[in-house]
matplotlib code that plots the C-alpha trace (Angstrom):
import matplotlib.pyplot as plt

x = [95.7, 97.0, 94.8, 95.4, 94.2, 91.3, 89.9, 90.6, 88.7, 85.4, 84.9, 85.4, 82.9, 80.5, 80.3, 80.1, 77.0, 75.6, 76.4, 72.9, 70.9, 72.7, 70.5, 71.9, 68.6, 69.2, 71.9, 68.8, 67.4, 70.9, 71.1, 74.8, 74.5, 77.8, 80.0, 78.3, 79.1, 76.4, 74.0, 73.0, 72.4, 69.1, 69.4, 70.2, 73.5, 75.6, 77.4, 79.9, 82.5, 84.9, 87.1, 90.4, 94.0, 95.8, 99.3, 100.5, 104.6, 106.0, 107.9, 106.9, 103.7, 101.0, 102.5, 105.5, 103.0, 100.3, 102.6, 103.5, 99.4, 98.5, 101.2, 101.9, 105.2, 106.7, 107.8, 111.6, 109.8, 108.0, 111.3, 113.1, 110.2, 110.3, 113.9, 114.4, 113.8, 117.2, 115.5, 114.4, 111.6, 109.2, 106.0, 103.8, 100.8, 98.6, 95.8, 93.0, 90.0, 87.8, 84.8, 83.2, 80.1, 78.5, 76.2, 74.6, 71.4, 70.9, 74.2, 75.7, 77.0, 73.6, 73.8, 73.1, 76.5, 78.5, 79.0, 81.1, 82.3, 84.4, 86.2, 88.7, 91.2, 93.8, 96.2, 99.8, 101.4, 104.8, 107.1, 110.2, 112.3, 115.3, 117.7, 117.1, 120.6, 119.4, 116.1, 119.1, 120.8, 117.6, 115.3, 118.5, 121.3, 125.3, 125.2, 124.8, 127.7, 130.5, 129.1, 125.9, 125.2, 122.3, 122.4, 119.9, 117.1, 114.9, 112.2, 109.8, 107.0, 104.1, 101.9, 99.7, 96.0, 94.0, 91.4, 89.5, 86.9, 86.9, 84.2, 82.3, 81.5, 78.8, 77.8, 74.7, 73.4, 75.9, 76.9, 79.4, 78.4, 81.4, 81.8, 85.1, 86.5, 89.2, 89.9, 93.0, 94.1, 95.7, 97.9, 100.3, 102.8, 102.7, 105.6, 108.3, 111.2, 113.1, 116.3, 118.2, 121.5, 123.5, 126.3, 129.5, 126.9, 128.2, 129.1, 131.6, 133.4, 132.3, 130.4, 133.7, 135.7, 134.1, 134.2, 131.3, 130.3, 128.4, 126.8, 123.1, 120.8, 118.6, 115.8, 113.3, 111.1, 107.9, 105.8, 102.7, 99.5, 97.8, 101.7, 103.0, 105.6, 105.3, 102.5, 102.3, 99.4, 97.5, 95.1, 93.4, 91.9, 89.0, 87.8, 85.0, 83.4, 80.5, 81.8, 78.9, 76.0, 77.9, 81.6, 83.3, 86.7, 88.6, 91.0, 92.1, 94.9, 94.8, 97.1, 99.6, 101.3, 103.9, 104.8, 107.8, 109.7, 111.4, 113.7, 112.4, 114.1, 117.6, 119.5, 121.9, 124.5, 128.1, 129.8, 132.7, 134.4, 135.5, 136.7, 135.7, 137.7, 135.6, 135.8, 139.0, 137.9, 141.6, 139.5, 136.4, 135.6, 134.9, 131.8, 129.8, 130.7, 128.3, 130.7, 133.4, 131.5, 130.0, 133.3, 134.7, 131.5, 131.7, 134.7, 133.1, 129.2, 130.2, 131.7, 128.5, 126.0, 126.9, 124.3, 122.7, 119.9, 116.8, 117.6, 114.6, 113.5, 110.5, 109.2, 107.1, 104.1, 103.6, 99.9, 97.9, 96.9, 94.4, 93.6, 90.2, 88.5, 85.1, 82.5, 79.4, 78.8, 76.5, 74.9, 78.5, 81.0, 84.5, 87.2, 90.8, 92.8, 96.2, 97.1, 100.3, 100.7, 102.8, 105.6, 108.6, 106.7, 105.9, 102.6, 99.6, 97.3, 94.3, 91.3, 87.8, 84.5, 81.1, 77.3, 74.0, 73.0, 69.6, 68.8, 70.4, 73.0, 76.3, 79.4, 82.6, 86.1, 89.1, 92.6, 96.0, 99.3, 102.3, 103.5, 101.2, 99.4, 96.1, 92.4, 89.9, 86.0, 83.9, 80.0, 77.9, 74.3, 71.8, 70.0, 67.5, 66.9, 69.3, 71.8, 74.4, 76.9, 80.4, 82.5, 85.5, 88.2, 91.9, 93.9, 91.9, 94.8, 96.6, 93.4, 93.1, 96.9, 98.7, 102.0, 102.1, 101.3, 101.0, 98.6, 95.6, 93.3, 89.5, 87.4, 84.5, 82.1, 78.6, 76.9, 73.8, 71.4, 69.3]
y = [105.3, 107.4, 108.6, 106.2, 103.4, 105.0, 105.7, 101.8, 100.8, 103.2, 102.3, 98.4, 98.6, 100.6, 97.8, 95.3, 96.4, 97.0, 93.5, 93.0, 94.1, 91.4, 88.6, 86.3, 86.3, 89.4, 88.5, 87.3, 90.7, 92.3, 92.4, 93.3, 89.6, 89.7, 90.1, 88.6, 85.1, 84.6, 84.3, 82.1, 84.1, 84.8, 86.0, 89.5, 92.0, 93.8, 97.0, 98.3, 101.0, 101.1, 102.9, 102.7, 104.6, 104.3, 105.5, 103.3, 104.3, 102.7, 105.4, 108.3, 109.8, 112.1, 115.3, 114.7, 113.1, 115.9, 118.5, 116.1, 114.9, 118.2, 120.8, 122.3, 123.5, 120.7, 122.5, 121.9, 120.6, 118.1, 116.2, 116.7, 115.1, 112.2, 111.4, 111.3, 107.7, 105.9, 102.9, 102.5, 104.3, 102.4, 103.6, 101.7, 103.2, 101.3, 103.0, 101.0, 101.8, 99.2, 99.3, 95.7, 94.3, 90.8, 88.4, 86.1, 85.7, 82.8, 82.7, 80.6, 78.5, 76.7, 76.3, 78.8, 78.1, 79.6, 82.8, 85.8, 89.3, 92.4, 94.1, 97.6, 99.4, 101.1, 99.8, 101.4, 100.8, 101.9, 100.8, 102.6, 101.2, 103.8, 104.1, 107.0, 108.2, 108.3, 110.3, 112.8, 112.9, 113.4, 116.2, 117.7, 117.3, 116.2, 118.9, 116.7, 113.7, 112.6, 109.5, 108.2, 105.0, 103.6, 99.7, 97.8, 100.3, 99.5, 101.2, 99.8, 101.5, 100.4, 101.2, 99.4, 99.2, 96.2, 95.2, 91.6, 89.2, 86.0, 83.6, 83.3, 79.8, 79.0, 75.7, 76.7, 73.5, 71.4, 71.1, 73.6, 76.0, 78.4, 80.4, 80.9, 83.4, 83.4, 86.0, 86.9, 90.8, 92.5, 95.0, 97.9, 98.8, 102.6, 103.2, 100.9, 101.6, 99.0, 100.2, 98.0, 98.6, 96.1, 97.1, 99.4, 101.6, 105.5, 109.3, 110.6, 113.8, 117.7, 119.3, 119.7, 117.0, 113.0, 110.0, 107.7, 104.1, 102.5, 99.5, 99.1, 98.0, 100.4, 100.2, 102.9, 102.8, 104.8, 103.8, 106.4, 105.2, 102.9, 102.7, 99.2, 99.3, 97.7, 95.4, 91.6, 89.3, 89.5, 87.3, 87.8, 84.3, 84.5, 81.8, 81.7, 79.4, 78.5, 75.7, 76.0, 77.9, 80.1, 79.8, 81.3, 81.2, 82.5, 83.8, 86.3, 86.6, 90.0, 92.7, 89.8, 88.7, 89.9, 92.8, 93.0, 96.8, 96.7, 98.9, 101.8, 100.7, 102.4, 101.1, 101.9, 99.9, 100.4, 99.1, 100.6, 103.2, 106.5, 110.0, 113.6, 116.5, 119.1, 121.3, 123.4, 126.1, 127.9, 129.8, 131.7, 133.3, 129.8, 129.2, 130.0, 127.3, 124.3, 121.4, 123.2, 121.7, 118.5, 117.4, 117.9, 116.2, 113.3, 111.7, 111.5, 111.4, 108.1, 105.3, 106.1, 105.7, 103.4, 103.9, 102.0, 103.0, 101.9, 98.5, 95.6, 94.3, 91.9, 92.0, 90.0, 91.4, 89.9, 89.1, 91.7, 88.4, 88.0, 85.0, 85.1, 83.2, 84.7, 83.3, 84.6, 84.9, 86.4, 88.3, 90.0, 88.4, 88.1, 87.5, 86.9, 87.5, 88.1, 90.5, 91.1, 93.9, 92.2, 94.4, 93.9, 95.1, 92.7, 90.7, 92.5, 90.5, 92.0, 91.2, 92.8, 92.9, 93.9, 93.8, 94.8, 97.8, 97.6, 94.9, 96.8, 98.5, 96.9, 98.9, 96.9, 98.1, 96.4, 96.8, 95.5, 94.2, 93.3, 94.8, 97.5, 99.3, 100.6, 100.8, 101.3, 101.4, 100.9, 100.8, 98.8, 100.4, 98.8, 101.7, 100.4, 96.9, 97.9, 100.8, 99.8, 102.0, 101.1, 103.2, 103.1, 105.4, 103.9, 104.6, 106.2, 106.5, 108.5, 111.1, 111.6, 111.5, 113.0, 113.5, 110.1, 107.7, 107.7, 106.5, 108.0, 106.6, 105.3, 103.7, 104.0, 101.9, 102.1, 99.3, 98.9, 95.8, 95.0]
z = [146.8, 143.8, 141.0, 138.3, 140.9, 142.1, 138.2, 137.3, 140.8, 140.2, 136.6, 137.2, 139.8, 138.1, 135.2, 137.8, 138.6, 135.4, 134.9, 137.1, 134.2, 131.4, 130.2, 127.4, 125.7, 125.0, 122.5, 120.1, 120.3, 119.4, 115.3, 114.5, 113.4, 111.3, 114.5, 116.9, 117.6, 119.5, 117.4, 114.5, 111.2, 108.9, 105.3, 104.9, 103.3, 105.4, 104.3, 106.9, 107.7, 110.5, 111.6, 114.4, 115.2, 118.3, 120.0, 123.1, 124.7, 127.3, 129.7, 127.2, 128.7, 126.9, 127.8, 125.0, 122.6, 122.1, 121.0, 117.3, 117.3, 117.6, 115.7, 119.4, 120.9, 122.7, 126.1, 127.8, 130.7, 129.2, 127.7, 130.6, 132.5, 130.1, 129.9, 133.5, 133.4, 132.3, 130.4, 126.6, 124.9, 123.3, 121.4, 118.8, 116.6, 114.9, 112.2, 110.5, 107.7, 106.2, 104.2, 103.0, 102.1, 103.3, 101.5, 103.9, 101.5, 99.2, 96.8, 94.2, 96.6, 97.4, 101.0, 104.0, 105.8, 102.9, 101.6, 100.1, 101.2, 99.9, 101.5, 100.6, 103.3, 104.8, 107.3, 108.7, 111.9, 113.3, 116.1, 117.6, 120.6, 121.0, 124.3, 126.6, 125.2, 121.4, 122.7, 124.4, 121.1, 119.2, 121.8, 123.5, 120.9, 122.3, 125.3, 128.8, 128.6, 127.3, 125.9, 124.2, 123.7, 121.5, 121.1, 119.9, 118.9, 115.9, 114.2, 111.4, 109.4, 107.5, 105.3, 102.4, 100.8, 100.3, 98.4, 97.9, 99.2, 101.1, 102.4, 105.1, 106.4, 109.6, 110.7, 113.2, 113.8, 115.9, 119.3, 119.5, 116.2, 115.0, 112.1, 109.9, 107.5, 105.1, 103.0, 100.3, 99.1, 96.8, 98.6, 98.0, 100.7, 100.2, 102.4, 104.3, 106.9, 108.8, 110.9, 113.4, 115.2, 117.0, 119.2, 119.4, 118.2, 120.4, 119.8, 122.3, 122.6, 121.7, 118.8, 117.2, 117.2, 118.6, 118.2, 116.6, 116.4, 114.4, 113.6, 112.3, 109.0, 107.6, 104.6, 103.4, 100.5, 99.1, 96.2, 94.9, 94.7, 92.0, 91.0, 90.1, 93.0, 96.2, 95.2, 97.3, 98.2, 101.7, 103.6, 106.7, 108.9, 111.4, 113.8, 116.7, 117.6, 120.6, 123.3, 125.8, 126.3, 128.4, 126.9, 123.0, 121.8, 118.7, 116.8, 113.9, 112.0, 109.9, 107.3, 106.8, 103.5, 101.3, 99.2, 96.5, 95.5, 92.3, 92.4, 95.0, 98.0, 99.6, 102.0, 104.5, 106.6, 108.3, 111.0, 112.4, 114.9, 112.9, 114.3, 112.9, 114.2, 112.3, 109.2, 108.4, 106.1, 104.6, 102.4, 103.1, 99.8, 98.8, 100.9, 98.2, 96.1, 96.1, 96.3, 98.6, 102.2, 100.2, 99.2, 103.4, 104.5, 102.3, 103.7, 106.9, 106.2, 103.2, 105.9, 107.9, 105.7, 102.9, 100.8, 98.3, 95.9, 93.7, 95.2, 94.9, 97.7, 98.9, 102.2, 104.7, 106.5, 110.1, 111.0, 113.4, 115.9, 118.7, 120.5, 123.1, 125.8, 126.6, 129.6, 130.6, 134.3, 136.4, 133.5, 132.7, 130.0, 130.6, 128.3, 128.7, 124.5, 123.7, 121.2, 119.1, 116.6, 114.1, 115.2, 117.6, 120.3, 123.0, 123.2, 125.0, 127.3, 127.6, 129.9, 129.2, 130.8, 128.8, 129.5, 128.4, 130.3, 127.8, 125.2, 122.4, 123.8, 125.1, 127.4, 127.7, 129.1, 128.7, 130.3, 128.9, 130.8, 129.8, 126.1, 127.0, 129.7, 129.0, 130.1, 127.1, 126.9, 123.9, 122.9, 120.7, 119.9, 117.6, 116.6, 114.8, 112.9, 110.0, 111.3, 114.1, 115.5, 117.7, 119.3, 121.5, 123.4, 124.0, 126.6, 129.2, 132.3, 129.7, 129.1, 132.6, 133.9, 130.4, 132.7, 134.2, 131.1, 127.4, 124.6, 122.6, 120.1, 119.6, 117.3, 115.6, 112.9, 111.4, 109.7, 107.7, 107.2, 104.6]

ax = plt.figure().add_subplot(projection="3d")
ax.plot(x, y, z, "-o")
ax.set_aspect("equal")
plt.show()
């Protein structure tokens, strides 16, 4: 039984029998109201920060990661180790900050099952999909084949503020009771990349004279802060809702929308096959002059890149989704979700497990198949009546076997009741 297997195994079994100790009165004595939907509400305000960043790869383990997350050297042996494997790279980051404020007291709306919230943040994510080839090209540079190929690799960036408000509707007294929120956001996309290549995309030959394909899309775009550039419309849905005593569902739709850059964006395209037999240089007392390698570059640098500046563009923003089944059983809850990152990356389906281990404290772990392999654990801790504090740690196989897998992250949030 290898390492990996035997950590999974131990800590399932040790929640399994904390599970002894849940109770599902106990979810009446737990007062993080706001995200519990458990519970029916009384009047009170909640002010809330929370925190979350996470890296997940598939075939790049944590050994190659650590030396970009923490300004290390990153070690021969390590991307040797990591590009063993023949198939595509794939890693996806996700980093979130929110800070809102909940009325759930008597409002302007005269009724208890409808209220307001506001809510400002910061959201980025990134995903990369490149060819074991294009890693060569990019950690070891043209010295091991003849021929690289790099079809179909993609990478996309992300990153906007938010600010707004929404409402917050509850129906408590029905059969099946659920609660729903809607909210809409002004946003700013602070920075934006999108490349794509398709095929006949190659580089053949020596670091002299080659041959090169290409054959791919490419957009970037930045826009400073409080700037009138990059600026679109978000919303953000949340649904749960109680089916039984013992069974919840739901679903969230969040950081989607639209953002529009006048202006700021460049792009890049080709597609073609083109050959470069190096620089002649008849004249060396000429190096010094600026234009004299600009001008030999350009004819072979131009048909590559194509580019095109202070374009506009507009740009859609793909929903952060998760979908859940929860049961409670045996004291323990279960829950089965599905969660997508608004990327290209592959849907993740996750199942996770949580108790009570005392009346105000909760332990959960989760694992995830599929678009991505991990094993996470996470607290909730009501403190007190008014201060409540979560917590959680990503990626747990990679923390304990950094040469074998990959992925980092946790989470963190404190809210305040009054």
């Amino acid at each position: 039984m290898n390492k990996a297997f035997k950590l999974v195994v131990a800590l399932l079994i040790s929640f399994q029998g904390l599970a002894q100790n849940g109770d599902s009165t106990k979810w009446n004595r737990f007062k993080n109201q706001f995200d519990n939907p458990y519970k029916n509400f009384e009047a009170f305000n909640l002010l809330g920060f929370q925190s979350s960043t996470f890296i997940s790869t598939n075939r790049i383990s944590n050994d190659f990661i650590y030396p970009f997350v923490f300004g290390k050297k990153l070690e021969k042996d390590a991307i040797d180790h990591n590009l063993e494997n023949t198939k595509n790279k794939r890693l996806s980051s996700e980093t979130n900050q929110e800070l809102r404020f909940v009325n759930l007291k008597k409002n302007a709306f005269k009724t208890k099952s409808l209220n307001w919230y506001v809510k400002g943040g910061v959201h980025s994510r990134t995903f990369v999909n490149a060819t074991n080839d294009a890693a060569k090209l990019i950690f070891k540079g043209n010295t091991e084949t003849s021929k690289y190929e790099f079809n179909d690799c993609s990478y996309s960036n992300l990153r906007l503020n938010k600010f707004g408000g929404g409402l917050y509707h509850h129906v408590e007294k029905t059969a099946k009771p659920f609660n729903l929120t809607f909210g809409l956001f002004i946003i700013q996309a602070l920075n934006y990349g999108n490349v794509k290549t398709y095929t006949n995309n190659y580089l053949q030959g020596n670091e002299d004279s080659f041959d090169i394909g290409v054959n791919y899309d490419a957009a970037f775009a930045n826009a400073k802060a409080f700037s009138s550039n990059g600026l679109g419309l978000g919303s953000e849905v949340v649904f749960n809702q109680k089916i039984s005593p013992t069974k919840t569902w739901g679903f969230s739709l969040q950081n989607f929308g639209f953002a529009y850059f006048k202006n700021n964006t460049t792009t890049y395209t080709a597609n073609g096959q083109y050959k470069f037999d190096g620089i002649y240089i008849a004249e060396v007392g000429r190096l010094s002059e600026d234009d004299y390698f600009k001008n030999k570059l350009d004819s072979f640098t131009n048909p590559l890149n194509n580019v095109k500046e202070n374009q506009s563009k507009p740009i859609l923003i793909a929903p952060v989704s998760f979908i859940y089944y929860n049961m409670r059983l045996n004291g323990g809850y279960y829950q089965l979700g599905l969660r997508h990152s608004g990327t290209k990356a592959l849907p993740t389906a996750e199942f996770r497990y949580f108790t009570f281990i005392k009346p105000s404290f909760i332990l959960g772990v989760s694992a995830g198949v599929v678009g991505q392999n991990y094993l996470n654990t996470d607290i909730s801790w009501a403190i007190s009546k008014q201060w409540f504090f979560q917590a959680g740690l990503y990626h747990l196989e990679a923390l304990a076997l950094p040469k074998t897998f990959g992925g980092l992250g946790g989470s963190y949030g404190l809210q305040f009741v009054f």
